[in-house]
Every structure is written in C-alpha cells, then in structure tokens.
C-alpha positions in Angstrom: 0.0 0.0 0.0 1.1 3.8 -1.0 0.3 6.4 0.9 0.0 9.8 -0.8 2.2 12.6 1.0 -0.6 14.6 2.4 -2.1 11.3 4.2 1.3 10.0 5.5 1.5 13.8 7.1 -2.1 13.6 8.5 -1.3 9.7 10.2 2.0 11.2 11.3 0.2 14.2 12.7 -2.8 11.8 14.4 -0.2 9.9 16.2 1.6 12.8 17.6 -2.1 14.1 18.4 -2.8 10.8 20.1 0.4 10.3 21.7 0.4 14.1 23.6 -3.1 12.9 24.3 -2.3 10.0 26.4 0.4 12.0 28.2 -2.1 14.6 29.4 -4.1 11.9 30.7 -1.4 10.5 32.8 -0.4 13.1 33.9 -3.7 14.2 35.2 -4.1 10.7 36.5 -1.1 10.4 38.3 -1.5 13.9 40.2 -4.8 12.9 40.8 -4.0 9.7 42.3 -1.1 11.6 44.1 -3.9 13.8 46.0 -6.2 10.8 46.8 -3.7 9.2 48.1 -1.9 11.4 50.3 -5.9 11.6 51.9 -5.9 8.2 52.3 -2.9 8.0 54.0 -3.7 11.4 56.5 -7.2 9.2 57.1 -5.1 5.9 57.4 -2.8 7.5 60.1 -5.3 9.7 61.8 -7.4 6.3 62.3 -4.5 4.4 64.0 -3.6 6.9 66.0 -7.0 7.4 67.2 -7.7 3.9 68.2 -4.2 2.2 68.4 -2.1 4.6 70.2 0.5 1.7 71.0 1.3 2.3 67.3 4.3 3.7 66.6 4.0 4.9 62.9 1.8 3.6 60.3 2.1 4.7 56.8 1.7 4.2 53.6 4.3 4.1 50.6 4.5 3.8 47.0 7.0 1.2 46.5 7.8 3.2 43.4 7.5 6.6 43.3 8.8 7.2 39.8 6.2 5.3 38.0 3.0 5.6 39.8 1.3 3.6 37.2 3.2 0.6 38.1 4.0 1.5 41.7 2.1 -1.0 44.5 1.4 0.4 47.8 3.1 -1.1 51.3 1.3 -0.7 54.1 3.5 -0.2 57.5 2.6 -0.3 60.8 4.9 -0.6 63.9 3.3 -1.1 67.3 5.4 -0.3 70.5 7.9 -3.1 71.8 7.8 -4.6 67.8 9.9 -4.6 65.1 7.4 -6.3 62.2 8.6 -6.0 59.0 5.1 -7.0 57.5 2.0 -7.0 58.4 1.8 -10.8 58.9 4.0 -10.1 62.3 1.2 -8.4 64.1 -1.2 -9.8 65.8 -4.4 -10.7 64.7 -6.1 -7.9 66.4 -3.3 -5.2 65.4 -3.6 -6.9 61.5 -7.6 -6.3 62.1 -7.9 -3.1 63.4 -5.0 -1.3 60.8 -6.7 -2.9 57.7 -10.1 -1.9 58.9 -8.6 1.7 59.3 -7.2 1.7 55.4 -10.7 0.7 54.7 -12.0 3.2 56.3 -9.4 5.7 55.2 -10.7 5.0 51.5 -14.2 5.2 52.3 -13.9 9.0 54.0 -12.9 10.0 50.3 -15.0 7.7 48.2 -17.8 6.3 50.1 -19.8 3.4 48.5 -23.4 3.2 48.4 -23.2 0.1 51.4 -20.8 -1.6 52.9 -21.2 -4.7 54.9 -18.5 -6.0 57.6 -18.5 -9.7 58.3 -17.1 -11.2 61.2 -14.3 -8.5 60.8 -14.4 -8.7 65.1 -13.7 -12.4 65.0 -9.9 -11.8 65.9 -10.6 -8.3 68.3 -10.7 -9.0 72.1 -13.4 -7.1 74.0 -11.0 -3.9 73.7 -10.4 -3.8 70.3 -14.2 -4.4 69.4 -14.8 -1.3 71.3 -11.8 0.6 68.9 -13.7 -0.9 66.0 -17.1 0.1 67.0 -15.9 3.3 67.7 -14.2 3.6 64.6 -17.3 2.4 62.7 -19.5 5.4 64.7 -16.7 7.6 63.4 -17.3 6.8 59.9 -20.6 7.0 60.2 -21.0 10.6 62.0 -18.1 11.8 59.4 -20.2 10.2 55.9 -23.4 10.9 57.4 -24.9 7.5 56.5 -25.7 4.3 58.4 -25.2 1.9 55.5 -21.9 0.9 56.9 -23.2 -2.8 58.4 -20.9 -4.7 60.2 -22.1 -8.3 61.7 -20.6 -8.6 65.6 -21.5 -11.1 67.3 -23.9 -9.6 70.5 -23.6 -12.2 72.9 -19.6 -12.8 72.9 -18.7 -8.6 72.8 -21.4 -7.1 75.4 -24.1 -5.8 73.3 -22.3 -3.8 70.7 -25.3 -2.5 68.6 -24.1 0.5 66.8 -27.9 0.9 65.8 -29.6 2.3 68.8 
C-alpha cells in the first residue's frame, strides 16, 4: 500500500495528536492519584492513632514513586515493643484493626453506596471491638450515612449495637 504525501502527514500528525493525548491523561491521572492518596494515607494514620495509640508509625508508601502507574502500595505499621517488617508479624487484632482503618481511610474519600462488615471482630478481644465500634461510629458521623453494616456477634462482645 502507498500512501499519498498529504495522508502520510495527516497519520503522522494523528499519532503525535494521540500520543500528547495520552500524556495529558497521565499526567492528570497520576496527580490525581497523588492527591487521593496522600488523603488516604492522612485518614489511614489519623485512624491508627486514634484507636491504636501503642502504634508507633503507620504509613503508607508507594514502592515506586517514579512510575506511579506501576507503583504498589506497602502498608507499614509498627506497634510499641515490635519490630514487624510486614503486616503478617502483628497480631491478629493489630492486622484487624490497621486494615479496617485503610478501609475506612478510603471510604472517607470515596464512600460506596453500602458496605457490609463480616465477622471483621472475630480476631478483636473485647478492647479492640470497642476501637472498632468506635471507629465504625466515626465513619458514620463523618459520611453521614448508616449503610456501613458490620455483623458482631452480640452475645460474645457485650451488646455492641451501633444501631440504637
């Protein structure tokens, strides 16, 4: 196939169009996700501080920063007396109550129509059911909205009803 000048000029041109195209909308992607994200993570550490002060520092971090596209997130968290270096080295309660707070941390910015919680206070002790019903009345007050359902168990964690 032979293309005349004039359309070889107007491909080479469409690509170019196309091409700055798609760098606009990364760009305006990535700062975009750069905003959301440094919410999530003020949310994230506001909510751990709030309801596991024997936290030292919990953050989040873009494992890599240069290419945000392709960047994951690692989530750490380092109670008092602990050196983790994941999250599998907390306990179940501590692993509970800091992915509860990400969740929660999204759902300040973005909140979904519903959201149901189940058995999420299997692993808590009595204490940390109270942090996560506390945290759950948080984000409730803050969102306005009681469609955030979570299913604790009444008899083993004293009459937790968040509906009353």
């Amino acid at each position: 196939m032979i293309l005349s000048s004039s359309k070889k000029t107007d491909l080479v041109d469409a690509k170019e169009s196309l091409l700055k195209t798609i760098e606009e909308v990364e760009a305006t992607a990535n700062l975009k996700f750069v905003e959301t994200f440094a919410k999530v993570r003020d949310n994230f550490q506001k909510f751990l501080r709030r309801y596991l002060p024997k936290m030292i520092s919990a953050t989040l971090v873009l494992d890599n920063p240069e290419n945000i596209a392709e960047s994951g997130i690692d989530v750490i968290a380092k109670p008092k007396g602990k050196r983790p270096t994941s999250l599998t080295q907390l306990s179940g309660g501590e692993r509970t109550l800091t992915a509860t707070a990400l969740l929660f941390a999204i759902y300040l910015i973005k909140p979904a129509p519903f959201c149901i919680l189940d058995e999420v206070d299997a692993p808590l002790d009595d204490a940390n059911v109270s942090k996560f019903t506390n945290m759950i009345r948080q984000v409730q007050v803050r969102i306005r909205s009681s469609s955030l359902s979570p299913t604790i168990n009444d008899h083993e964690h004293g009459g937790c009803d968040l509906w009353r």
